[in-house]
Phi, psi and omega in degrees: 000147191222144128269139172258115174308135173198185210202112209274132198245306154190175195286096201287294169204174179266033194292173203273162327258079188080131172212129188248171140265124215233129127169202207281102214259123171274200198271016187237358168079031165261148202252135204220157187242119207248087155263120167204186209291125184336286198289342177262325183263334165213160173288000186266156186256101160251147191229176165269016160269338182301163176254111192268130048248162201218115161254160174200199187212127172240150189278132190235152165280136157304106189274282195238074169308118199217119183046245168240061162215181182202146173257138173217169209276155162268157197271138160061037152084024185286158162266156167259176195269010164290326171112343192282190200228335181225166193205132160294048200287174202261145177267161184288162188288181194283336189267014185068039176258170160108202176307357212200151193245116164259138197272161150314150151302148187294165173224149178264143194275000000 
């Protein structure tokens, strides 16, 4: 599991329930567009009143890692307005900066 950085952009429609533009950067820094229902893509109370641009982080499954990127699946079926479903992001530096948080495993108790 990864967060991925993004950067909720602006306020897409009202339809129920709220739908934002949301987006993203891959590892060659091309910039890609997540519109989907507010409340499935972040956990934050975005409105069509909030002040844009909104950074957060969405948590994605990890498909592969290869060298220094990772592909990873986007969550709850979201898409890009491109149609993809996965996206190549740059894996994080030795200081942990960039796009992307890789979380631990979970471990059982």
């Amino acid at each position: 599991m990864v967060r991925l950085r993004a950067s909720a952009t602006r306020w897409h429609s009202d339809d129920f329930p709220g739908w934002v533009e949301v987006s993203v950067r891959d590892a060659r820094g091309r910039e890609h567009r997540i519109i989907e229902k507010a409340p499935v893509i972040t956990a934050l109370n975005v409105t069509a009143d909030a002040s844009f641009p909104i950074e957060f982080w969405i948590e994605a499954e990890t498909e592969r890692v290869d060298g220094g990127e990772i592909v990873v699946m986007l969550p709850y079926g979201m898409e890009t307005t491109e149609g993809d479903r996965s996206l190549v992001v740059a894996a994080p530096t030795s200081t942990g900066q960039g796009p992307v948080l890789v979380l631990p495993p979970c471990q059982d108790s």
